[in-house]
Backbone as CSV, one residue per row, in Angstrom:
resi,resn,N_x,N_y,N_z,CA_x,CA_y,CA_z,C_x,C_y,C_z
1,UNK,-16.091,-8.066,-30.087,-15.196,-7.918,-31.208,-15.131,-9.254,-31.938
2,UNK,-15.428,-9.156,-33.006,-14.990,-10.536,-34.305,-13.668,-11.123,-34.289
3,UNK,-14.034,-12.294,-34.788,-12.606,-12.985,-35.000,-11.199,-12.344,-36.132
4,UNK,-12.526,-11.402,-36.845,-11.757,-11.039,-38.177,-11.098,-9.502,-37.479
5,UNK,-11.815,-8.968,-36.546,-11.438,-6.975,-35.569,-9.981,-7.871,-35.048
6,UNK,-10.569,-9.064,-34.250,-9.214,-9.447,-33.430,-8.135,-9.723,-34.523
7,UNK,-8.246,-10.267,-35.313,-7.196,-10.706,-36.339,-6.280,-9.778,-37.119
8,UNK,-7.023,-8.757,-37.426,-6.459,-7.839,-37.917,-5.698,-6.658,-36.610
9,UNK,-6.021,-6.645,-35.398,-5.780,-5.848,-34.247,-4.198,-6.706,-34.307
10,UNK,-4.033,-7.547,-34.324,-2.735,-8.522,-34.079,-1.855,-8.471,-35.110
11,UNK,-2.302,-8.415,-36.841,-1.780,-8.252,-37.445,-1.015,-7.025,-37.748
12,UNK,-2.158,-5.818,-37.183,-1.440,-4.752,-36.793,-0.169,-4.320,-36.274
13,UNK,-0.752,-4.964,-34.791,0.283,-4.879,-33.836,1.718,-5.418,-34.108
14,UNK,1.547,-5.996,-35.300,2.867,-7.457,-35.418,3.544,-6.425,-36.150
15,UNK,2.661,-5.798,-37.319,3.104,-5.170,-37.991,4.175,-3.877,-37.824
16,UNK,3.520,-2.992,-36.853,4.141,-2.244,-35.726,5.563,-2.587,-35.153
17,UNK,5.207,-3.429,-34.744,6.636,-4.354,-33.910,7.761,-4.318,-34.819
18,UNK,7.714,-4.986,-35.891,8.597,-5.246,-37.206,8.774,-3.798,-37.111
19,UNK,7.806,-3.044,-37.946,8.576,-1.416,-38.543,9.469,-0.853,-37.421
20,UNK,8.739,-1.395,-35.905,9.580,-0.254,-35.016,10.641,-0.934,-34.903
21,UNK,11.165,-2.301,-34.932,11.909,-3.154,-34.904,13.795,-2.567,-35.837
22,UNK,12.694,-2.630,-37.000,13.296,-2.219,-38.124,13.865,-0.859,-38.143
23,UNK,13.077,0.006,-37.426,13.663,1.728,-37.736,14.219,1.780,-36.763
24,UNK,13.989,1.218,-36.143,15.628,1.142,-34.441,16.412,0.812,-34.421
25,UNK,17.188,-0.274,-36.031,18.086,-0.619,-36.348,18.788,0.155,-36.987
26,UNK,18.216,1.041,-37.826,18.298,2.355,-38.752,19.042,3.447,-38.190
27,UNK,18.116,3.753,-36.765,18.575,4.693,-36.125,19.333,4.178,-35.791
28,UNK,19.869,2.888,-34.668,21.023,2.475,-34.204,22.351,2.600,-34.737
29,UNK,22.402,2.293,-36.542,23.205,2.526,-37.155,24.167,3.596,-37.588
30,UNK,23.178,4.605,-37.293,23.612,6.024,-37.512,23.354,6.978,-36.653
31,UNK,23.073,6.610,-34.896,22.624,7.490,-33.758,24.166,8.434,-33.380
32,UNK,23.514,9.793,-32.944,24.375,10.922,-32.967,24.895,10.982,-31.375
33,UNK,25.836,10.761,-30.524,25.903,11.360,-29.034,25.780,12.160,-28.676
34,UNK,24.631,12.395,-27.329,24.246,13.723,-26.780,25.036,14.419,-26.348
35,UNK,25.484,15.748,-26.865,26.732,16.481,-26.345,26.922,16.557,-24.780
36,UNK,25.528,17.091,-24.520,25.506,17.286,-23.352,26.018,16.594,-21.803
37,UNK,26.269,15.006,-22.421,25.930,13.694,-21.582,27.788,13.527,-21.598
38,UNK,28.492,13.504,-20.715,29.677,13.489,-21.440,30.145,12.453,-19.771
39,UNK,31.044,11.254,-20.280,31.573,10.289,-19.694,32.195,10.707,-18.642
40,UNK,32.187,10.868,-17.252,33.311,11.103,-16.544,34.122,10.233,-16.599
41,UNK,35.466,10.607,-15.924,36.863,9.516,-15.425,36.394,8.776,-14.136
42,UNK,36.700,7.295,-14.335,36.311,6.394,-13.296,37.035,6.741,-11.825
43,UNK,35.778,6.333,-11.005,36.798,6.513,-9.274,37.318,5.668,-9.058
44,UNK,38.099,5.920,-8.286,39.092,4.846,-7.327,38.335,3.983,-7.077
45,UNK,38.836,2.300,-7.286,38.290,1.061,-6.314,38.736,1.127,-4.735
46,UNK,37.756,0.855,-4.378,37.637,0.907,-2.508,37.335,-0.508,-2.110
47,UNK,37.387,-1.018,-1.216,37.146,-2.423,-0.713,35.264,-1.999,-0.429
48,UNK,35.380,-1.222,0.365,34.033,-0.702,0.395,33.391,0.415,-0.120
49,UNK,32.085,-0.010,-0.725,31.417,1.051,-1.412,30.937,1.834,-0.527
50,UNK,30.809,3.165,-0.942,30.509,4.404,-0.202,28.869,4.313,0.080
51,UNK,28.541,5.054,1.330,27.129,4.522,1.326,26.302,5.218,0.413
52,UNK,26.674,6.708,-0.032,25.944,7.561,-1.033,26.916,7.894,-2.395
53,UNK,26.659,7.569,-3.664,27.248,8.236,-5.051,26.882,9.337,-5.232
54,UNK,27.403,10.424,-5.922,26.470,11.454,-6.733,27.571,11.654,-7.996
55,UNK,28.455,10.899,-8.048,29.423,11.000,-9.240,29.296,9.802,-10.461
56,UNK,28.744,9.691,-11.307,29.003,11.387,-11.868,27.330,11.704,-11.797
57,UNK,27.597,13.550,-11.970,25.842,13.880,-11.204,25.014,13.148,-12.187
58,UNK,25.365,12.789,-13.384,23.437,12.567,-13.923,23.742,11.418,-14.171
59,UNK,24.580,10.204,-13.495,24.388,8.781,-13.334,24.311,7.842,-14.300
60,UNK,25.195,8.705,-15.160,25.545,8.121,-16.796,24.102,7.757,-17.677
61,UNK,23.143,8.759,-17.031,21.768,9.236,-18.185,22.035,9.566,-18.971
62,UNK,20.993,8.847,-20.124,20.880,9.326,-21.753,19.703,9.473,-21.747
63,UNK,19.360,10.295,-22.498,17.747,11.300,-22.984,17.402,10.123,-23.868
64,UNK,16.171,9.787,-23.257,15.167,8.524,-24.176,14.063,9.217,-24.256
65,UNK,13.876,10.082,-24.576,12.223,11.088,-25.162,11.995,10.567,-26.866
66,UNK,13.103,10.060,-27.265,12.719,9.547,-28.813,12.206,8.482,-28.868
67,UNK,12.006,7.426,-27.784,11.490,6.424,-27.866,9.501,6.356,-27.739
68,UNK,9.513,7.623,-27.333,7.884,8.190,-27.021,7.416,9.261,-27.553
69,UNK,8.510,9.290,-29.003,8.102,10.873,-29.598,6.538,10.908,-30.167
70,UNK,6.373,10.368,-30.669,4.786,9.915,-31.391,3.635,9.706,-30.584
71,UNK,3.591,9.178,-28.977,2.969,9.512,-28.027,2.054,10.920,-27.472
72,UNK,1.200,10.866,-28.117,0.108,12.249,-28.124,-0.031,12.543,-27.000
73,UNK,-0.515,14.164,-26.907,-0.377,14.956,-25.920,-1.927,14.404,-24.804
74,UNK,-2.946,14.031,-25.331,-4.175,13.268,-24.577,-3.711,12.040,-23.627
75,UNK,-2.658,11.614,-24.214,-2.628,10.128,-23.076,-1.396,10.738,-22.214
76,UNK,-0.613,11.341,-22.802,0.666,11.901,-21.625,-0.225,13.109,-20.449
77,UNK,-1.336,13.590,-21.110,-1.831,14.548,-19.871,-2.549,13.523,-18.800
78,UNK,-3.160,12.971,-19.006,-3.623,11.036,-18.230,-3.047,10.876,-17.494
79,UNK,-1.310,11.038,-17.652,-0.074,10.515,-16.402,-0.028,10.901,-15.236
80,UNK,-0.504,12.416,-15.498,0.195,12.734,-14.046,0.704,12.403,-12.528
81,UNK,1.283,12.314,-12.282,1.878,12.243,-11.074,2.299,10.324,-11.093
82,UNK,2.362,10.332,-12.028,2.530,8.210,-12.318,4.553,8.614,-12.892
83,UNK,4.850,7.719,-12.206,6.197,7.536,-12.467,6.464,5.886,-13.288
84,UNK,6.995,6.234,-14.117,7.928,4.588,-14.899,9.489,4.605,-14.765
85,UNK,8.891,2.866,-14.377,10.466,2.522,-14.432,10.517,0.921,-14.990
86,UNK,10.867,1.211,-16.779,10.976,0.259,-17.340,12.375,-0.818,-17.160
87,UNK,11.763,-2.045,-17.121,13.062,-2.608,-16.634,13.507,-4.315,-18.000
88,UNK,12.655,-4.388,-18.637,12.775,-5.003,-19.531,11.693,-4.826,-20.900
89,UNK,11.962,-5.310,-22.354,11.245,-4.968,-23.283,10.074,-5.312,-23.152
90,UNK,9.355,-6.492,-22.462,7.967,-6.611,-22.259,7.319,-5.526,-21.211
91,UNK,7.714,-4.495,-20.267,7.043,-2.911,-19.592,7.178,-2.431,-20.880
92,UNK,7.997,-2.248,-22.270,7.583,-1.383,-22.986,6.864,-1.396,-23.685
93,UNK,6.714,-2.960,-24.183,5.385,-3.403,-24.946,4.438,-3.283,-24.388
94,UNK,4.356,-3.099,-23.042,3.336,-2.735,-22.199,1.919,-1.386,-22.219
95,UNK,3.899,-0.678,-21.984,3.059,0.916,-22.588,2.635,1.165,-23.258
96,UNK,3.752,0.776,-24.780,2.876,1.141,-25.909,1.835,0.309,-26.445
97,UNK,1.297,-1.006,-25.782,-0.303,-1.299,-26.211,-0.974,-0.442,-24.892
98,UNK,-0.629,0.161,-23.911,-1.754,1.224,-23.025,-1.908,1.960,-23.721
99,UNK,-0.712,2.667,-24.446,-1.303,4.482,-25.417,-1.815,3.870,-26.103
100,UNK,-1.833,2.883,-27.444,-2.884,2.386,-28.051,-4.426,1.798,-27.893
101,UNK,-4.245,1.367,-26.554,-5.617,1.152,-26.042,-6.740,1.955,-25.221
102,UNK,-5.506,3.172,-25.074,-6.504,3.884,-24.461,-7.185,5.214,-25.378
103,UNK,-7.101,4.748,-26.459,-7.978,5.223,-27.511,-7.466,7.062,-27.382
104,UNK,-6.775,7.664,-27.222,-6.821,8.513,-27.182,-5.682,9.761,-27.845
105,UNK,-5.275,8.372,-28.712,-4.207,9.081,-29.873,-4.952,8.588,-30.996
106,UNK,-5.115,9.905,-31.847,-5.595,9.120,-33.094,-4.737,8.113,-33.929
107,UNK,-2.959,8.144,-33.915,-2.700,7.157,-34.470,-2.233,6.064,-33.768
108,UNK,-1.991,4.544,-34.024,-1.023,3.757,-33.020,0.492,4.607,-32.737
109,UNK,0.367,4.281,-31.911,2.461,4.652,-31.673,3.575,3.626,-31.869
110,UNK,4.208,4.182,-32.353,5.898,3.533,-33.017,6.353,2.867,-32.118
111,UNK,6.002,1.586,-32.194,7.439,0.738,-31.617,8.526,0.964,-31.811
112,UNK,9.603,1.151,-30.619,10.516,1.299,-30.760,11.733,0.004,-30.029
113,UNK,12.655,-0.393,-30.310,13.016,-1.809,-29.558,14.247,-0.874,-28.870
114,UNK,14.633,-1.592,-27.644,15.245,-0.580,-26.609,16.312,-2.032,-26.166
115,UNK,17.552,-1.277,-26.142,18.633,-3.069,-25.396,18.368,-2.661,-23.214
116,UNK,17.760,-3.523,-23.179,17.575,-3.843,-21.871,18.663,-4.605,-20.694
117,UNK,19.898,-4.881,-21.598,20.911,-5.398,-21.330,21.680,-4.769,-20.365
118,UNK,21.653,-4.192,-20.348,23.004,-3.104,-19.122,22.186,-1.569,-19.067
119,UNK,20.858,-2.031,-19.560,20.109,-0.102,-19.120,18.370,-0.402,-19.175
120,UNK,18.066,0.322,-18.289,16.700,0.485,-17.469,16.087,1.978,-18.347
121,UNK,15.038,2.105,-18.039,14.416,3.106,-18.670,12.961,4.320,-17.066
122,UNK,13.278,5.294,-17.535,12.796,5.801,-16.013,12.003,7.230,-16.513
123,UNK,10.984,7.455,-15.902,10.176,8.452,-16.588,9.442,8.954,-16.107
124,UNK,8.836,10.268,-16.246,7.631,10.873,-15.602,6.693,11.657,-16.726
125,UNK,5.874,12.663,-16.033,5.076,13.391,-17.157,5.181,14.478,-15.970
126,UNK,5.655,15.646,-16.822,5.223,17.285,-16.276,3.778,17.591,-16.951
127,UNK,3.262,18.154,-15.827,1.419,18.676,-16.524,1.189,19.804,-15.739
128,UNK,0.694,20.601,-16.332,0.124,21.983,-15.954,-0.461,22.873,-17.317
129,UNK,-0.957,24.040,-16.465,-1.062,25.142,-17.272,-0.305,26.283,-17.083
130,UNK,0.376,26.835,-18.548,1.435,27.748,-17.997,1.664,28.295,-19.785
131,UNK,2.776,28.990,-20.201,3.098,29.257,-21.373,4.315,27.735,-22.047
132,UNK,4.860,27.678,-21.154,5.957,26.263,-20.981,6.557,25.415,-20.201
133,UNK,6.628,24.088,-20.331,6.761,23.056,-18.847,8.151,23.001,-19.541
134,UNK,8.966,22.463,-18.562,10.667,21.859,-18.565,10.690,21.037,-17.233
135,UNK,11.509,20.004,-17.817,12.004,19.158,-16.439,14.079,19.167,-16.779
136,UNK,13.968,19.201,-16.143,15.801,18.722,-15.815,16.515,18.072,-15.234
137,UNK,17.000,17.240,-15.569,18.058,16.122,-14.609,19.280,17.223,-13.504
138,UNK,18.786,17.109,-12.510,19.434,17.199,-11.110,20.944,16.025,-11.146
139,UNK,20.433,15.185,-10.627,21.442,14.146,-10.463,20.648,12.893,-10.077
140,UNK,21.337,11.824,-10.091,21.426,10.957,-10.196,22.044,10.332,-8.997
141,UNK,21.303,10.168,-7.466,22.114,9.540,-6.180,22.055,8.094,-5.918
142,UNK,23.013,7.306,-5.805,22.740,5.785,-5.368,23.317,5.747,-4.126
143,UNK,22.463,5.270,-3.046,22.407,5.219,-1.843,22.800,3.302,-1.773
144,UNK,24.159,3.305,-1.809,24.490,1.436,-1.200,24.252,0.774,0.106
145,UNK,23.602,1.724,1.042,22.904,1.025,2.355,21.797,1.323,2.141
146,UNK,21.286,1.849,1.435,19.442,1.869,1.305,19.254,0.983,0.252
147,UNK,20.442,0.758,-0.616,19.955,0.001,-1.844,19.033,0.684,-3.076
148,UNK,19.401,1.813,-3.161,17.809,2.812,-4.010,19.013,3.687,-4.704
149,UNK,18.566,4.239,-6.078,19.222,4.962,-6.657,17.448,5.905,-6.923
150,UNK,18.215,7.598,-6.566,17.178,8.539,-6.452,17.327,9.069,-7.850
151,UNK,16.698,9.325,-8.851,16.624,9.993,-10.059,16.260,11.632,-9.458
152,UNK,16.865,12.563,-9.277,15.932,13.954,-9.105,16.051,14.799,-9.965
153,UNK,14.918,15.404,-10.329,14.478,15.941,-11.199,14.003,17.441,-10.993
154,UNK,14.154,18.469,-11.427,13.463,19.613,-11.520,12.670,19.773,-12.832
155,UNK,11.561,20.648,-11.990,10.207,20.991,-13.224,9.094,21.547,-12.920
156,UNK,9.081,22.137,-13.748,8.097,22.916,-13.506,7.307,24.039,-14.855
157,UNK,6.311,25.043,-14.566,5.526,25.333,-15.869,5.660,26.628,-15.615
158,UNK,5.890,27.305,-16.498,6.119,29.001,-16.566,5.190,29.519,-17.249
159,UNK,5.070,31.138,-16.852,4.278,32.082,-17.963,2.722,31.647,-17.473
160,UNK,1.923,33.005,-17.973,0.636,33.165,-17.858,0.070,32.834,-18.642
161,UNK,0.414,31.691,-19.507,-0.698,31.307,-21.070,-1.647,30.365,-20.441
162,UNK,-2.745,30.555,-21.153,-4.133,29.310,-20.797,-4.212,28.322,-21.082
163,UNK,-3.134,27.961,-21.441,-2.171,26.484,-22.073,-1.886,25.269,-21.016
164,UNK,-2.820,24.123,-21.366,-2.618,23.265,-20.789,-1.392,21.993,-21.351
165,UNK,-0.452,21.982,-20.636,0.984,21.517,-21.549,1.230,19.904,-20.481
166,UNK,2.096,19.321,-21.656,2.795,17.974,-20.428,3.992,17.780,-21.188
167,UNK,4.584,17.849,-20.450,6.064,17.463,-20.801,6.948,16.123,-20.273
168,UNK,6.920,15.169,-21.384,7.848,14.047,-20.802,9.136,13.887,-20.796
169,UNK,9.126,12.951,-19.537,10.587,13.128,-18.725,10.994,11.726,-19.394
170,UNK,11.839,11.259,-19.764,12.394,10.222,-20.090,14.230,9.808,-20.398
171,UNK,14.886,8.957,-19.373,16.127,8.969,-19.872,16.207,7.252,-19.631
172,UNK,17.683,7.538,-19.764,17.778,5.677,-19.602,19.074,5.836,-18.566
173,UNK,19.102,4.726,-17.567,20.077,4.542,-16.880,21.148,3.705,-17.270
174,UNK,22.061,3.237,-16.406,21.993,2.304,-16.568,21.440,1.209,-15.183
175,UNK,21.637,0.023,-15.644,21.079,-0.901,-14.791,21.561,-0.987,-13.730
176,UNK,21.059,-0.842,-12.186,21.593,-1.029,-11.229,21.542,-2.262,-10.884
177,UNK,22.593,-2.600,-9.575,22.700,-3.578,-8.928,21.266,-4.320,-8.579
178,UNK,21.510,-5.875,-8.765,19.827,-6.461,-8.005,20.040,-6.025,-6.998
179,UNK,18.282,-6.359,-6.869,18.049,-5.509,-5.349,17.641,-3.943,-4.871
180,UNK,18.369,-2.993,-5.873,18.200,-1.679,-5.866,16.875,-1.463,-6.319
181,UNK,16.550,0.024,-5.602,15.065,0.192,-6.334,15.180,1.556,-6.421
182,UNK,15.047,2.423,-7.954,15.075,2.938,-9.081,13.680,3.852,-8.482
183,UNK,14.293,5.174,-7.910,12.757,6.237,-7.065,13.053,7.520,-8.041
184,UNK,12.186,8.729,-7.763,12.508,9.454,-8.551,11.769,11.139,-7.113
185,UNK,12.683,11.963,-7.545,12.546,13.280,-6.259,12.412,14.243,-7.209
186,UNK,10.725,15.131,-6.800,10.894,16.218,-7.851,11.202,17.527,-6.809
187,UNK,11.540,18.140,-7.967,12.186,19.647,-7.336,11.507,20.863,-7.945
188,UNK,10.665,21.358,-7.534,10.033,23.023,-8.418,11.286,23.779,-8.555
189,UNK,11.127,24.254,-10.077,12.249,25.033,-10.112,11.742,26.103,-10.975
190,UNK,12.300,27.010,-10.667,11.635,28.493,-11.182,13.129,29.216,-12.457
């Protein structure tokens, strides 16, 4: 590759950065709350933490599938069985120069800038053939003597179509305690 392919590959990329930079401020300004996602009432303080949470069940998840909407269906079928767990903005710059490099979206994908401050990012890919894939947030368990918070998930692909489908899983946590490590449990669900 030339000095002038590389030069312009960067200028690109810079370019990218800024717009996604820019339209995440946009959206930020005017983002809608997921009905669905609704705050529980805080528990009681204990001297000691319980060794297992499941309250509240989906572990104060928010649906981050908009941050990978533009992400083509060729590099998400690639995933399978690969789990993410983004933990600062350089894993996301990560990803999105992999979907770009792995040549297999015809366009670049949208940067999007994500606050890494008090929330983690956690993800999978559903793949099969079927008429339609779905995944669903189960709950959300943090285990304080294992140190691990379990993401579980149900999913799975329905119907007799010859349809090869992938469906991404994507929410945001928030940030657990150092030390914890961020797993994910799937569940077939019919």
């Amino acid at each position: 590759m030339g000095m002038r392919a590389t030069g312009q590959m960067w200028a690109r990329r810079a370019f990218r950065l800024i717009g996604g930079l820019l339209a995440a401020g946009l959206l930020a300004s005017c983002s809608l709350p997921i009905p669905a996602l609704e705050t529980p009432a805080m528990p009681p303080l204990s001297a000691e933490p319980p060794p297992a949470s499941i309250a509240p069940a989906d572990g104060g998840a928010q649906d981050a599938r908009a941050l990978f909407a533009d992400v083509c269906f060729a590099f998400w079928e690639q995933q399978l069985n690969r789990q993410f767990v983004l933990d600062g903005p350089f894993a996301l710059l990560q990803l999105y120069d992999e979907v770009d490099d792995s040549g297999r979206c015809r366009f670049p994908v949208t940067r999007q800038s994500f606050d890494f401050a008090a929330r983690v990012l956690v993800g999978a890919i559903n793949v099969g053939t079927g008429c339609w894939a779905y995944t669903d947030l189960l709950d959300v368990v943090t285990d304080n003597a294992a140190r691990t918070v379990t993401v579980r998930v149900g999913w799975g692909v329905a119907g007799n179509c010859p349809y090869r489908l992938a469906r991404p899983f994507w929410i945001s946590l928030p940030r657990p305690p150092e030390g914890y490590t961020i797993q994910m449990s799937f569940v077939a669900s019919e």
